[in-house]
C-alpha positions in Angstrom: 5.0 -21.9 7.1 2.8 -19.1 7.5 -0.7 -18.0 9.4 -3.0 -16.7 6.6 -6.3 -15.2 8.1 -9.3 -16.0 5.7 -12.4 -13.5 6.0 -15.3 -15.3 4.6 -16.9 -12.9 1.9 -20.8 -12.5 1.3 -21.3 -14.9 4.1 -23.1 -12.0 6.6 -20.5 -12.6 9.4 -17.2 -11.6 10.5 -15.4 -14.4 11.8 -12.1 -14.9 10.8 -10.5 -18.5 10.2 -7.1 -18.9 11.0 -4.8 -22.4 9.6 -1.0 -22.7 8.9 -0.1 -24.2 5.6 2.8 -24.1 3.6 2.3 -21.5 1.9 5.2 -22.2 -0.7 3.0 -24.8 -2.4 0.3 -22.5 -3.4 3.3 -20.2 -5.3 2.5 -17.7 -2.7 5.6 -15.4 -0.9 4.7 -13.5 2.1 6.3 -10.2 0.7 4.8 -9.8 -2.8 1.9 -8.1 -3.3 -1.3 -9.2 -4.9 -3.8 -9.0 -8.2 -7.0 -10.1 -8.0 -6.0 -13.1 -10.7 -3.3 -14.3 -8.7 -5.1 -13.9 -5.6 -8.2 -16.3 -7.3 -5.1 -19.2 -8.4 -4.2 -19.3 -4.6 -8.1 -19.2 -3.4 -8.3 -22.5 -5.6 -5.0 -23.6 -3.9 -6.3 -23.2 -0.6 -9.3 -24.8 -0.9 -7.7 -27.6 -2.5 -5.4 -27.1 0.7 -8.7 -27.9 2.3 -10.4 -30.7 0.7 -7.1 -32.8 1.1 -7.1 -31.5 4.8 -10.4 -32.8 4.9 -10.3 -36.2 3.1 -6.8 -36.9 5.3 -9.2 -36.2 9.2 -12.3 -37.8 7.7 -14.5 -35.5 8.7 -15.6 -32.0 8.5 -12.2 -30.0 10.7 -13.5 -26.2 10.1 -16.3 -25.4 11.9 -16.9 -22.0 10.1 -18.1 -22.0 6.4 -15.4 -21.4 3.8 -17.4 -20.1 0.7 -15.8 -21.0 -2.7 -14.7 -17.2 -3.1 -12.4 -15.5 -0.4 -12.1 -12.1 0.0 -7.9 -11.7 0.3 -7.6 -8.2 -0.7 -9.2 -4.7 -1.6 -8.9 -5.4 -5.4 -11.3 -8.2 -5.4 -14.3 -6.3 -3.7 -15.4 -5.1 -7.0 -15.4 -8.8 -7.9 -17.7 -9.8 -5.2 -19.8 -6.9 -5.5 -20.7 -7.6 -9.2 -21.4 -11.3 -8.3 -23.5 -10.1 -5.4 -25.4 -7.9 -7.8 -26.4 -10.2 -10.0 -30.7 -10.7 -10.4 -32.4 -13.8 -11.2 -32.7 -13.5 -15.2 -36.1 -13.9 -16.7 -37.6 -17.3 -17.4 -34.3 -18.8 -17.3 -34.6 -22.2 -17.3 -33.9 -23.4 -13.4 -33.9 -26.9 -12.3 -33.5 -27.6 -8.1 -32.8 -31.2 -6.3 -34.4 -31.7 -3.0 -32.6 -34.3 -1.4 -35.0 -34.3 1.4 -33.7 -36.2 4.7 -31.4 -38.1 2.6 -27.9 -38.2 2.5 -24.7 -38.4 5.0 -20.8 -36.7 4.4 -19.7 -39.4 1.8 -22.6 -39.7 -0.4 -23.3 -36.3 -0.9 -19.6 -35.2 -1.7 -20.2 -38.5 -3.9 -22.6 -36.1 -5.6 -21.5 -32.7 -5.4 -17.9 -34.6 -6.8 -20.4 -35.3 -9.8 -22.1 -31.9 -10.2 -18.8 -30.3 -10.0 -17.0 -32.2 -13.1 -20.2 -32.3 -15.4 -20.7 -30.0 -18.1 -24.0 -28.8 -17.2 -26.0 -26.4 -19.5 -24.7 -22.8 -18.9 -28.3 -21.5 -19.5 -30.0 -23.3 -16.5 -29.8 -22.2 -12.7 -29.1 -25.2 -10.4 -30.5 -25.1 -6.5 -29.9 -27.8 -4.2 -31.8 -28.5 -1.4 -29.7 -29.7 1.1 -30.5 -31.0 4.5 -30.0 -28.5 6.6 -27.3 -29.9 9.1 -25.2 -30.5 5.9 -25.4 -27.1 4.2 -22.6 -25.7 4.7 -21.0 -29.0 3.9 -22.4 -28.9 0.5 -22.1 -25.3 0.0 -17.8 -25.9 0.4 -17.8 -28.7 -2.0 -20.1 -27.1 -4.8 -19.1 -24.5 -7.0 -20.7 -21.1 -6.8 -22.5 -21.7 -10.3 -24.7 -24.1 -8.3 -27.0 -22.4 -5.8 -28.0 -23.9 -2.4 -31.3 -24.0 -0.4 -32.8 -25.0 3.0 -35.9 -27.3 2.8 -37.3 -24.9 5.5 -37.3 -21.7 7.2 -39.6 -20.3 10.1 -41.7 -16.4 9.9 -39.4 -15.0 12.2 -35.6 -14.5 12.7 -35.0 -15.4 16.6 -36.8 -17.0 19.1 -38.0 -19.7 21.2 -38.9 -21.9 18.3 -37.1 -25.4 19.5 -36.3 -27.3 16.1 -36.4 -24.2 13.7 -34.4 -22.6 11.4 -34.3 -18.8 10.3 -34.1 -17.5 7.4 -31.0 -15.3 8.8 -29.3 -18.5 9.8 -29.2 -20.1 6.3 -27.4 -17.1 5.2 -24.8 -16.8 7.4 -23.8 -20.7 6.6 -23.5 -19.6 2.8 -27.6 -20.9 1.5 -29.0 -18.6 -0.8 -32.5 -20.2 -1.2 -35.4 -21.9 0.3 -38.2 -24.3 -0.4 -41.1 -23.5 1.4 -44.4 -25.1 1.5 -43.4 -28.3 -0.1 -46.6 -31.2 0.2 -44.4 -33.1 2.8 -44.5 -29.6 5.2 -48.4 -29.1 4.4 -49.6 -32.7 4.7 -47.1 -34.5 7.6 -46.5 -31.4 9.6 -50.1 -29.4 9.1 -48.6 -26.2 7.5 -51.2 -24.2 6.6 -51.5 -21.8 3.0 -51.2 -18.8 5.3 -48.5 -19.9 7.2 -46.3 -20.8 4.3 -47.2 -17.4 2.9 -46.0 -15.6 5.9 -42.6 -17.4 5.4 -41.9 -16.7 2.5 -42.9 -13.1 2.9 -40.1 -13.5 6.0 -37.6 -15.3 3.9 -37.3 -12.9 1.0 -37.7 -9.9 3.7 -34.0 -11.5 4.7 -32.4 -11.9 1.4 -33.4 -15.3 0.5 -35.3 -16.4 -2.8 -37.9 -18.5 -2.6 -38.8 -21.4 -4.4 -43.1 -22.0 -3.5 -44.3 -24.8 -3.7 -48.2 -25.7 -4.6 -49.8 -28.7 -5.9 -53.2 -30.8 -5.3 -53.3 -34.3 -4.2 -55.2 -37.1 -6.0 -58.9 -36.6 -4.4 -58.5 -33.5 -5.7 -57.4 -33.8 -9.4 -60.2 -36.6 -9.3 -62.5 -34.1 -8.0 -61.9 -31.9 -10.3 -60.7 -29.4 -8.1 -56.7 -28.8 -10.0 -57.1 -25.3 -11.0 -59.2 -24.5 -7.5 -56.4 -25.5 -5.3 -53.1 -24.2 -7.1 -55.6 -20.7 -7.0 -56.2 -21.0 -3.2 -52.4 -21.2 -2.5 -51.4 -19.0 -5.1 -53.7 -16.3 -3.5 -51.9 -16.8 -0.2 -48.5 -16.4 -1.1 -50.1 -13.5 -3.4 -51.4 -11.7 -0.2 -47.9 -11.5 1.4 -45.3 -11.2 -1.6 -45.5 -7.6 -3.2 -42.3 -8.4 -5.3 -41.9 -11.5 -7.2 -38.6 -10.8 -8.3 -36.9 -13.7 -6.1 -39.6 -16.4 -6.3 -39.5 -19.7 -8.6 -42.8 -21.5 -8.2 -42.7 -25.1 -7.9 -46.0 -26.9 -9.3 -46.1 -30.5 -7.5 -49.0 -32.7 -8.1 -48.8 -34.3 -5.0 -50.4 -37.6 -6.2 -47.0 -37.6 -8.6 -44.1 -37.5 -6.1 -42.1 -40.1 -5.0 -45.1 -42.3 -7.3 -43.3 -43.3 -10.3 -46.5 -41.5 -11.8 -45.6 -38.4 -13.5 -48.2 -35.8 -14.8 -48.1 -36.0 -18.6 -46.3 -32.9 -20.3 -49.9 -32.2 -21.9 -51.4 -32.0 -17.8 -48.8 -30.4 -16.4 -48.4 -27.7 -19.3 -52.4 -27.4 -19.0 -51.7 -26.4 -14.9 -48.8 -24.0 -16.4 -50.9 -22.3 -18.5 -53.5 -21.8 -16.0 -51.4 -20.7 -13.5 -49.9 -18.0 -16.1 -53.7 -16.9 -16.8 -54.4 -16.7 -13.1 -51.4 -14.5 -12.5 -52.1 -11.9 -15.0 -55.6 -11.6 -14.0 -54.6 -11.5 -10.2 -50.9 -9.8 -10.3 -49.6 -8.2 -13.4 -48.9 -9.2 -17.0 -44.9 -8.2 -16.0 -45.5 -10.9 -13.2 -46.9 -13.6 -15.6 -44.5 -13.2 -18.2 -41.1 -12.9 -16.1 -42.1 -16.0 -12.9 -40.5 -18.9 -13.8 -42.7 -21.9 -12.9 -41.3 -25.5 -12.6 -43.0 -28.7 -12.6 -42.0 -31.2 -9.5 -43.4 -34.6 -9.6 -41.2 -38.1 -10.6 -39.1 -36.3 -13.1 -36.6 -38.7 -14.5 -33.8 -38.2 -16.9 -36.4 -40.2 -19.4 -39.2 -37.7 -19.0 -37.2 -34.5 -18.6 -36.7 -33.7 -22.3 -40.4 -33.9 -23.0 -41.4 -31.6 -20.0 -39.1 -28.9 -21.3 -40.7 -28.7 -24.4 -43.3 -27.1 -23.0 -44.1 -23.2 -22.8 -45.0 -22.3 -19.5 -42.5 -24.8 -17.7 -39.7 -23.0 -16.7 -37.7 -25.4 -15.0 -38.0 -28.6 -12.3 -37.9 -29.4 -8.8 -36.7 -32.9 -8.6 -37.1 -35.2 -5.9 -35.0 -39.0 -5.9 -33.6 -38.5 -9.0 -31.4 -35.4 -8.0 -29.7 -37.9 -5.4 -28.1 -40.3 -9.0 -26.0 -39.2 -11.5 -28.8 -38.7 -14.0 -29.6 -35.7 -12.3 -27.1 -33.9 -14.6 -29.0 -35.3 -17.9 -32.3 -33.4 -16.2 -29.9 -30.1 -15.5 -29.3 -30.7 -19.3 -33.0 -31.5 -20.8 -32.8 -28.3 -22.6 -29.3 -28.8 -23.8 
């Protein structure tokens, strides 16, 4: 047996985690030294260490987030540099799952079990929204291809906000993203465009990226009023965010989630399009061409393909369906 002290890297804290293990079954010896290859083989062999530990106690037994990388020696920093390094590539395709306030310790390993041994499409970013009490949870059992978000973040990074979250605390528990200004946060809690706006200027301030979320209810596409709403948010986030560089916007016609009724690819590409035009006019051409924008709204594994087709949709944000297996096929609509 052995103590092995485990520095979580590119987590933005400096606990350490101690355990005893035998450290024989990893093929590990005290008194050898170690390359970064071998040192990645027993970083797989702990963590397997782990879930086994896990799955034995039924329940979560480290308090402290173990991310899927370790940092156990000087050769690997360059490693976790580069992958630290690493900018959102343009108009890759990028497909998130908001599970919303769904989901307890079995069913989401259940999932994440799911995401982890499909072969999704190397060419499209995954980001799930997790709820927040089971980040870190989801961020162990996930591999580091697939990103993870909070569903919220307040404007500031401390304080006496009772019920909130910072941006600086989904960071240190491993999330990499956020979704801000979903419907559900404008219409049952009253967040206003401005508000929203000065989040997200707040979360990307800390490190975050952002996926923004717009979208006009049913009066409204009845009213005619689309392309007048999507502007009027767009134009808030636009008065806060000076670099675009970490933002995905989400395009949710709110008469469309959780529905069954799904914007056809013609509507939604005709919002797309608009919402292109409106950011070269109002931004920059660089802007328009590089933001990817992703369409939210009942997307099933049987609509997905169609939606992707399209030009100016860069992606989805997917609501029930990223809690069922067939979330993979809408990971894979481009495939």
């Amino acid at each position: 047996m052995a103590m092995l002290t485990l520095t979580p890297s590119s987590c933005g804290f400096a606990s350490k985690l101690r355990f005893k293990l035998n450290t024989k079954d990893l093929g590990w010896r005290p008194h050898q030294r170690f390359s970064m290859d071998r040192n990645l083989r027993y970083a797989d062999g702990i963590k397997s260490f782990l879930a086994q530990t896990h799955w034995r106690n039924g329940t979560a037994v480290f308090p402290k987030l173990l991310r899927c990388q370790w940092k156990t020696c000087e050769g690997q920093k360059k490693f976790f540099s580069n992958k630290n390094n690493c900018k959102m590539s343009t108009r890759k395709f990028c497909v998130g799952g908001n599970w919303k306030m769904n989901g307890d310790q079995k069913t989401i390993a259940d999932i994440c079990k799911t995401l982890s041994s499909a072969q999704l499409d190397p060419n499209t970013e995954v980001v799930i929204g997790c709820p927040a009490i089971y980040l870190m949870y989801a961020r162990n059992l996930l591999p580091c291809s697939i990103g993870v978000a909070g569903q919220n973040a307040y404007k500031t990074a401390k304080g006496a906000f009772t019920g909130e979250i910072s941006p600086a605390m989904l960071k240190d528990i491993g999330a990499d993203w956020v979704i801000l200004g979903h419907s559900e946060r404008r219409a049952i809690f009253n967040e206003s465009d401005d508000l929203i706006a000065e989040k997200a200027e707040h979360a990307l301030a800390e490190g975050l990226k952002v996926i923004a979320c717009i979208g006009e209810t049913l009066q409204e596409r009845e009213a005619g009023k689309t392309n007048e709403v999507v502007a009027r948010q767009m134009c808030a986030y636009a008065k806060t965010i000076k670099d675009w560089t970490n933002v995905v916007v989400a395009y949710e016609p709110v008469w469309a989630i959780g529905t069954g009724k799904t914007a056809t690819p013609d509507q939604a590409q005709e919002v797309h399009a608009f919402l292109r035009k409106w950011l070269t006019d109002n931004i920059s051409k660089q802007v328009s061409d590089s933001l990817r924008i992703q369409y939210g709204g009942s997307v099933t594994a049987a609509n997905a393909q169609e939606l992707a087709k399209k030009p100016d949709i860069d992606g989805f944000l997917v609501g029930g369906a990223s809690l069922k297996p067939e979330f993979v096929d809408i990971v894979n609509a481009r495939k």
